[in-house]
Each structure stands twice: as C-alpha cells, then as structure tokens.
PLY file of the C-alpha trace (Angstrom):
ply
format ascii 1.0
element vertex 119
property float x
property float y
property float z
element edge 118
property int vertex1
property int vertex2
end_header
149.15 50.59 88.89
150.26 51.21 92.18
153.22 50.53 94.04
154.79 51.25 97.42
158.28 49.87 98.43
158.87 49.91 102.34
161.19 47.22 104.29
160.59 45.91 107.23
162.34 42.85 109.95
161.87 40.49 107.10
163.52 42.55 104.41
162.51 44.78 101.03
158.53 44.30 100.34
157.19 45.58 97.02
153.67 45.83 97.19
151.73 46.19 93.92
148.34 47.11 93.23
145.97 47.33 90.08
146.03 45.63 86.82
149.78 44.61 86.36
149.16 44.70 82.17
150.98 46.73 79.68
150.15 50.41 80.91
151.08 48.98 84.85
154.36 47.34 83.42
155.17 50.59 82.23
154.59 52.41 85.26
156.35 50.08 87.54
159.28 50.08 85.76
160.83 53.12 87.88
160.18 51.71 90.82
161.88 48.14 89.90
165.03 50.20 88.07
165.18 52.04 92.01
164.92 48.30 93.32
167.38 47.06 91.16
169.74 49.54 91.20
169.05 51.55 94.55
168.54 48.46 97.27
170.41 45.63 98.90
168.61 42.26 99.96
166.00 40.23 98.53
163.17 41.36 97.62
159.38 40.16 98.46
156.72 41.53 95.69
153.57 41.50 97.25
150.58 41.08 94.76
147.63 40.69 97.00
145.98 43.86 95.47
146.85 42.40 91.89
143.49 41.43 89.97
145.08 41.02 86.02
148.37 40.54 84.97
149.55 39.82 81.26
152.74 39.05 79.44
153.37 42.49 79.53
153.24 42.19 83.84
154.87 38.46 83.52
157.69 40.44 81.45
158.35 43.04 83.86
158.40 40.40 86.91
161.28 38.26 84.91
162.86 41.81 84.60
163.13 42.13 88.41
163.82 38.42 88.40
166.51 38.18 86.19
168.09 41.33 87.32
168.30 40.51 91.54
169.55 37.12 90.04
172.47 38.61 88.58
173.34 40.74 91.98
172.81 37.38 93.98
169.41 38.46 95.19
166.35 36.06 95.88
162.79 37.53 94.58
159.77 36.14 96.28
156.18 36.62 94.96
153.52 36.83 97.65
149.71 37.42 97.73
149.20 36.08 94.30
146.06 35.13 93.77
143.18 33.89 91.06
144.33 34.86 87.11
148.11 36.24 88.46
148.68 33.05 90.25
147.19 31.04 87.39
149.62 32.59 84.90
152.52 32.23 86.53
151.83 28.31 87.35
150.71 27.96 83.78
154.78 28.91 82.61
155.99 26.93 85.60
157.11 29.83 87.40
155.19 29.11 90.39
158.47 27.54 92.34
161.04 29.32 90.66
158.86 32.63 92.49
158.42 30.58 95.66
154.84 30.19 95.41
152.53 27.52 97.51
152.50 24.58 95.86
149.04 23.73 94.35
146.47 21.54 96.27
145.97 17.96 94.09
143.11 17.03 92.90
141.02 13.75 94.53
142.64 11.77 97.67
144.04 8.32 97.58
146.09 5.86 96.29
144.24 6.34 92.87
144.65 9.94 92.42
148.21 9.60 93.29
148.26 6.91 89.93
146.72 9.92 88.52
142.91 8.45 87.89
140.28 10.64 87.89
137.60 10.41 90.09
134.20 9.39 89.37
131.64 12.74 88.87
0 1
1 2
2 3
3 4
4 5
5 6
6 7
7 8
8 9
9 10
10 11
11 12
12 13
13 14
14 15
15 16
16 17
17 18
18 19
19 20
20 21
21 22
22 23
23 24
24 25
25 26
26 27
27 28
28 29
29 30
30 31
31 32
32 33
33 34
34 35
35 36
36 37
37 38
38 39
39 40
40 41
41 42
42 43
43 44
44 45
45 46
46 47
47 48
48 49
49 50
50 51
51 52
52 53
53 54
54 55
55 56
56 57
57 58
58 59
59 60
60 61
61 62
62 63
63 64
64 65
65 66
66 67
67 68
68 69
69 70
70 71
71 72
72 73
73 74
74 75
75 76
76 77
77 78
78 79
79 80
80 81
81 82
82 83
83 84
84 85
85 86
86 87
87 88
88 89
89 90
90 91
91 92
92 93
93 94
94 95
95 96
96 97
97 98
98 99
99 100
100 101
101 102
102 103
103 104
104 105
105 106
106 107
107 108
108 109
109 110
110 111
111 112
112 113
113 114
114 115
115 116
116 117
117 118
C-alpha cells in the first residue's frame, strides 16, 4: 500500500495505491491520523490504483469518514473501480462517499416497473 497526499485548486487529494486489505489498512493509518489531525478541508481519496479492498480497507475508510465528519469535513471517494466500488455499493456507501450512481439495468417503461428483460 501506497499513498501520497498532495492538494491542489480543488482541495486535499489522497491518492491510494495497492491492495487496500488488512496489511494496507495498517499502513495507511499514519497517513489518515496526519489527515485527520494535521489538515484543514475536505478531503478527496483517490482509489484509481486500488485493485482489492476488504473490511479491513472498508474499516479504515469509515475511520477517515467518521473522523472528518466530526471536524465538519466532507470525504469524497474517487477512482473506485471493479471489487472496491462493488463493496462499497454492496453496504450502501456508494452515496454517502459521493460515488456515480450505478447505470440501471434494461430501458423502458418496463424496467422502470422493475421487469426483467427477456435473454
């Protein structure tokens, strides 16, 4: 696990890289105590270079969540994509994170009924 904080005309950006699992958790969680405790703003986490994340990565997020929260800080998950994104739409954190909203499945006045369509 990887990560490099830098900020730029849009504010703080945390970019992560690597598996975000128990061992990356671990490792991150200096950088998102210096976040926390040693920045002003809200706070982007970019995770386009983030392949795997388990509970142990969903845990540290809520930490940095949870914690900017309590300052009155926004956080805003970027780059998410494939088994990261999955996960967090899976606990219905996808709009709490301000993540795209997923594309629905079918077209029409019967998928919007919720029918399937026919294979």
């Amino acid at each position: 696990m990887n990560a490099f904080l830098s900020e730029d005309r849009t504010g703080l950006r945390l970019q992560v890289s690597g598996a975000l699992d128990g061992d990356g958790a671990l490792a991150l969680r200096p950088v998102l105590e210096q976040v926390v405790t040693g920045t002003t703003g809200d706070v982007v986490l970019d995770m386009t270079a983030v392949g795997f994340m388990d509970g142990c990565g969903v845990g540290a997020v809520a930490f940095l969540f949870k914690r900017l929260a309590a300052q009155g800080r926004a956080l805003k998950v970027a780059g998410a994509t494939a088994q990261p994104l999955a996960t967090f739409r899976r606990l219905g954190l996808g709009q709490v994170l301000g993540l795209p909203v997923p594309a629905r499945r079918g077209f029409g006045f019967a998928a919007a009924l919720g029918f399937a369509r026919a294979a």
